[in-house]
C-alpha positions in Angstrom: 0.0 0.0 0.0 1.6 3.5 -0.9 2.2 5.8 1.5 -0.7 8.8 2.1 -0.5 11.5 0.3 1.4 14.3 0.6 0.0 18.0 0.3 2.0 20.8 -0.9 3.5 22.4 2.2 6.7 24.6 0.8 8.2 25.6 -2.6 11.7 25.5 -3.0 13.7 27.8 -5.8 17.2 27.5 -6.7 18.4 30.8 -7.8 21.4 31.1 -9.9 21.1 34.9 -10.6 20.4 34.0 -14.4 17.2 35.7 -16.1 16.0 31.8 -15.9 16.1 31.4 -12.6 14.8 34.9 -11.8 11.5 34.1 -13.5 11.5 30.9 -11.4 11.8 32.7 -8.5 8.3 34.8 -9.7 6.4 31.7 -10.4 7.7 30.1 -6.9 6.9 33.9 -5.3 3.3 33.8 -7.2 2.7 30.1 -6.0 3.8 30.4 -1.9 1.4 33.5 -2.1 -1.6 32.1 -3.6 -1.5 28.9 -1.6 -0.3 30.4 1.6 3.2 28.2 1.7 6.5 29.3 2.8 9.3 29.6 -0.3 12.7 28.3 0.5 15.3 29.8 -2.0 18.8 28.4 -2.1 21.7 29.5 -4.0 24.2 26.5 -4.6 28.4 27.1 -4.5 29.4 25.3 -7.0 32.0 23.1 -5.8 33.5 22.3 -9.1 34.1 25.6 -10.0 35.9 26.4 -6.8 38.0 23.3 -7.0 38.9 24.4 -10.7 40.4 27.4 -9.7 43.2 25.6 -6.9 44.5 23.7 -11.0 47.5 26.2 -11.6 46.1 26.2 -15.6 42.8 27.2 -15.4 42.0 30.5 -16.8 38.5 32.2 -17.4 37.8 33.8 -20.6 35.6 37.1 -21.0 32.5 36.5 -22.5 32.9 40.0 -24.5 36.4 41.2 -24.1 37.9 37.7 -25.5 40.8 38.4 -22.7 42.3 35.5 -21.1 43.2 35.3 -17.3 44.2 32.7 -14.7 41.5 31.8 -12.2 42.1 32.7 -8.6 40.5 30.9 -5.7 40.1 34.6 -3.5 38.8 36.2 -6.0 36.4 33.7 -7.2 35.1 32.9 -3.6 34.7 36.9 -3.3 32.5 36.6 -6.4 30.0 33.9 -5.3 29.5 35.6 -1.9 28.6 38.8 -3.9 26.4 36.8 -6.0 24.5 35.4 -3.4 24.2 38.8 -1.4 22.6 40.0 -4.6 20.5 37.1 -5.1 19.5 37.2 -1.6 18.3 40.9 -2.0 16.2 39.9 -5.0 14.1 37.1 -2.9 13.8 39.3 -0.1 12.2 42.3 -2.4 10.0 39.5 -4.7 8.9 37.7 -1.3 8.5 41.0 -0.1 6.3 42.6 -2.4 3.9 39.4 -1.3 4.4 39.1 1.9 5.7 35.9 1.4 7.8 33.9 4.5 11.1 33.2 2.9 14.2 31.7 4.4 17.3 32.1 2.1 20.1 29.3 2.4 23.7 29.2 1.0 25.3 25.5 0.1 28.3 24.4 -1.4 28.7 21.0 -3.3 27.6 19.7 -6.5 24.6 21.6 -7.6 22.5 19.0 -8.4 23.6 16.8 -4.8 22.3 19.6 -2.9 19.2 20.8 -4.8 18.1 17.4 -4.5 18.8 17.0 -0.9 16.8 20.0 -0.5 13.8 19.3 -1.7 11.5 17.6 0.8 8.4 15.5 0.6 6.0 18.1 0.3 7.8 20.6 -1.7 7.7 22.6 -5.8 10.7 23.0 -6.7 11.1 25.8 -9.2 14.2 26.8 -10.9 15.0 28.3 -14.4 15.3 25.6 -17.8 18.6 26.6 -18.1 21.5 28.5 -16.5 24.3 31.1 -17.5 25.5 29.0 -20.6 24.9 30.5 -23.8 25.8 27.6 -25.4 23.1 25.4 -24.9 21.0 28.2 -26.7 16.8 26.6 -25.7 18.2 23.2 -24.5 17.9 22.4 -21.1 20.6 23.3 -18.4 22.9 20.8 -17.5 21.4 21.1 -13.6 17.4 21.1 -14.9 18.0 18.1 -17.4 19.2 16.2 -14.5 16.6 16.9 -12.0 14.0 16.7 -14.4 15.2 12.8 -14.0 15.8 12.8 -10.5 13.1 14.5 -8.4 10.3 12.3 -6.5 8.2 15.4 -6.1 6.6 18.3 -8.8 9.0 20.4 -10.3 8.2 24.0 -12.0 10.5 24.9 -15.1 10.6 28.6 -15.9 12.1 30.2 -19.0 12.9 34.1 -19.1 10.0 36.6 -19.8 7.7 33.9 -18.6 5.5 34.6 -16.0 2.0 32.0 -14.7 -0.9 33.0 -15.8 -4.1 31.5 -17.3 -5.2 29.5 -18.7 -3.9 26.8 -17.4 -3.2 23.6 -19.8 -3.6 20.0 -18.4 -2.2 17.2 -20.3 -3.5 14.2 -19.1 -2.1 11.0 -20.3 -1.0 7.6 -18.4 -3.1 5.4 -15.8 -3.0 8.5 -12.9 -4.3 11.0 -15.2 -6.8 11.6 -12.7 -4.3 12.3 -10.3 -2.6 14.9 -12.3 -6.3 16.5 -13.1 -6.9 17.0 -8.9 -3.5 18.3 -9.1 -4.1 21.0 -11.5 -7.5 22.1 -9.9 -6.0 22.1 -6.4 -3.1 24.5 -7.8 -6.1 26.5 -9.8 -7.9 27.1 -6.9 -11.1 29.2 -7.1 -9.9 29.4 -11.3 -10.0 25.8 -11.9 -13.2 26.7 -14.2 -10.6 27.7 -16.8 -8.5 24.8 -17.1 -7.9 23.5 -20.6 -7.8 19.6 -20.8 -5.1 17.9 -23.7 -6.4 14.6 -23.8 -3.6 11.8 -25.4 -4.2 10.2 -28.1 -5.0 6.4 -27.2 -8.1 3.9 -27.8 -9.8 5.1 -24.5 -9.4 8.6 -25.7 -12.9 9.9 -25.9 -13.8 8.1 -23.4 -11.5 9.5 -21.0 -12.9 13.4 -22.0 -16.4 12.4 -20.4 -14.5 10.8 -17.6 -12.7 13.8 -17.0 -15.9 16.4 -17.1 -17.4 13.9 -14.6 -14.5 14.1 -12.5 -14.5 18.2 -13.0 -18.3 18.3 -11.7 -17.7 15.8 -8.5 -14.3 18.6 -7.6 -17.2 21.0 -8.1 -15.1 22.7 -11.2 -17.1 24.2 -13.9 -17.2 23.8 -17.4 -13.8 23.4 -19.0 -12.8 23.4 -22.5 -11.4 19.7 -23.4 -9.1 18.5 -26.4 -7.9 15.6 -28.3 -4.5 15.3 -29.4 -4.1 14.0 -32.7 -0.7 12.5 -31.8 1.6 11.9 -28.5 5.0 13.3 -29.6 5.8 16.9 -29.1 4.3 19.0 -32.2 0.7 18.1 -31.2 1.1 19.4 -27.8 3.5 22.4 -28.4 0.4 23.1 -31.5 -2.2 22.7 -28.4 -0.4 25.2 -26.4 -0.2 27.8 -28.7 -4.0 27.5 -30.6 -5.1 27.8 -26.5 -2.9 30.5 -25.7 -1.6 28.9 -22.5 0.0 30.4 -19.7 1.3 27.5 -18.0 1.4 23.6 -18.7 1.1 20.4 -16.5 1.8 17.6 -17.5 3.2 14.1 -16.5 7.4 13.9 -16.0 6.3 10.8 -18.0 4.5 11.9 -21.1 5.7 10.9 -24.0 5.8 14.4 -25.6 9.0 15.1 -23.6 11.2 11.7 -24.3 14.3 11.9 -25.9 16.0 14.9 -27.3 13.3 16.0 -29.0 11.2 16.1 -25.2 14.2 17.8 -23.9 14.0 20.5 -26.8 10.2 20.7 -25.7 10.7 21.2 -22.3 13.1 23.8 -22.8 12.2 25.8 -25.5 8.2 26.4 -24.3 7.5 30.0 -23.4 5.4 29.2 -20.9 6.5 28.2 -17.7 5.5 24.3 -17.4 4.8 22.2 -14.2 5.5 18.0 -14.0 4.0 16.1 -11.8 6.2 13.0 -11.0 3.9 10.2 -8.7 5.5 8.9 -5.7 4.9 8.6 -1.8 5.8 12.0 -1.4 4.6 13.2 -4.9 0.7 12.3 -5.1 -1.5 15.2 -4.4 -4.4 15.6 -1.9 -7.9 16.1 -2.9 -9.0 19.9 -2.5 -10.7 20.5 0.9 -14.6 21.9 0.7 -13.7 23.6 4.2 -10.9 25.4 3.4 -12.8 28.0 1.2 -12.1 29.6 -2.0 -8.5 30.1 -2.9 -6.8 32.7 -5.0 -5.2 30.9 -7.7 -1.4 31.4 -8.5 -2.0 31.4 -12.1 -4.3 35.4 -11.8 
């Protein structure tokens, strides 16, 4: 028997300073204040880089100037604790604006090692789908690509410029697609009415639309517009999301849409910020609560 479920109790952002990571930090802001949770934003030390700059031939190169210079351990600790007083600044004034609790927390180690380590049962995390690197142009950060194949729990991938909004649209797709439909309306809230349901392609296909609207009325969610995907890989859904004029996605970590490199190219390059919902212990989501009233909704 699996373990009860878990409801959301925290979200967790890891902040790099890059524009990514800066719109993660809105969507996690937006989300802690429309369901009342506290936001944990941590800023990671890179170990590697620090241990790179001890090698007695390691030079940086300007991104602009072209100029070549050795790497020096002072100075590069000096820049990380600059960068994280910065960062810092930035989640207090977001939070702020809010009125958001936030606790800000400084780790060294591998990036990924400590993000994970982190995130608790219970927790979003939200970070940006990609870092610094301008050479992995809309492909997935080293750090995201990783944790989208690592983390038990739901995970919120933000892109620059991207902010969540409605409407919302729910791909729903595998055996727990009901699962990942209460998810969406719990994270709605009191605008789960204008949820948009993908529904994959598969022989129980139009079935599974009635079974979905019956499942909307019993939440007591209002009508919702509900469509078919003509196909399971990513141009129907990418085509879905841009004929509905999405402002955010949720979707299975599993969906076939984002396998392979073509998924990761998905994942990455969607201008909306997009939410997957990986089912675990600590991953499946609590039914919405009649007595806990109307809730704003994160999404406006």
């Amino acid at each position: 028997m699996s373990a009860p479920p878990v409801r959301l109790r925290r979200v967790v952002v890891a902040l790099d300073a890059s524009p990514h990571s800066l719109a993660a930090l809105q969507a996690a802001v937006d989300l802690a204040s429309a369901r009342k949770l506290e936001l944990l934003a941590l800023f990671v030390e890179d170990l590697r880089l620090l241990q790179a700059t001890a090698l007695p031939f390691a030079h940086e190169v300007g991104a602009f100037s072209g100029s070549v210079r050795p790497l020096d351990a002072a100075q590069t600790e000096r820049r990380l604790r600059d960068l994280a007083t910065r960062v810092e600044a930035l989640v207090a004034a977001t939070a702020g604006r809010a009125a958001v609790p936030w606790t800000f927390r400084v780790r060294r180690g591998d990036v990924f090692a400590e993000i994970l380590a982190s995130a608790e049962a219970g927790d979003l995390l939200s970070l940006g789908a990609a870092g610094w690197s301008p050479m992995r142009g809309r492909a997935l950060g080293e750090t995201a690509g990783r944790l989208v194949q690592g983390v038990g729990g739901p995970m919120l991938l933000a892109r620059r410029g991207t902010r969540l909004r409605l409407p919302l649209l729910v791909l729903l797709e595998g055996e727990r697609w009901r699962e990942t439909l209460e998810a969406a309306t719990d994270l709605a809230g009191e605008a789960a009415g204008a949820l948009v349901l993908a529904v994959a392609p598969g022989p129980a296909q139009a079935a599974r639309e009635g079974e979905a609207r019956a499942l909307l009325a019993q939440l007591g969610v209002g009508p919702t517009r509900v469509r078919l995907l003509a196909g399971s890989g990513p141009s129907p859904l990418r085509a879905v999301v841009r004929r509905e004029h999405a402002g955010a996605l949720l979707a299975p970590a599993s969906a076939a849409a984002f396998r392979g490199e073509a998924g990761e190219r998905l994942l990455a390059g969607f201008d909306v910020p997009v939410i997957l919902i990986r089912w675990g212990p600590s991953a499946a989501p609590a039914r919405p609560q009649a007595a806990q009233g109307p809730r704003k909704s994160p999404l406006g």
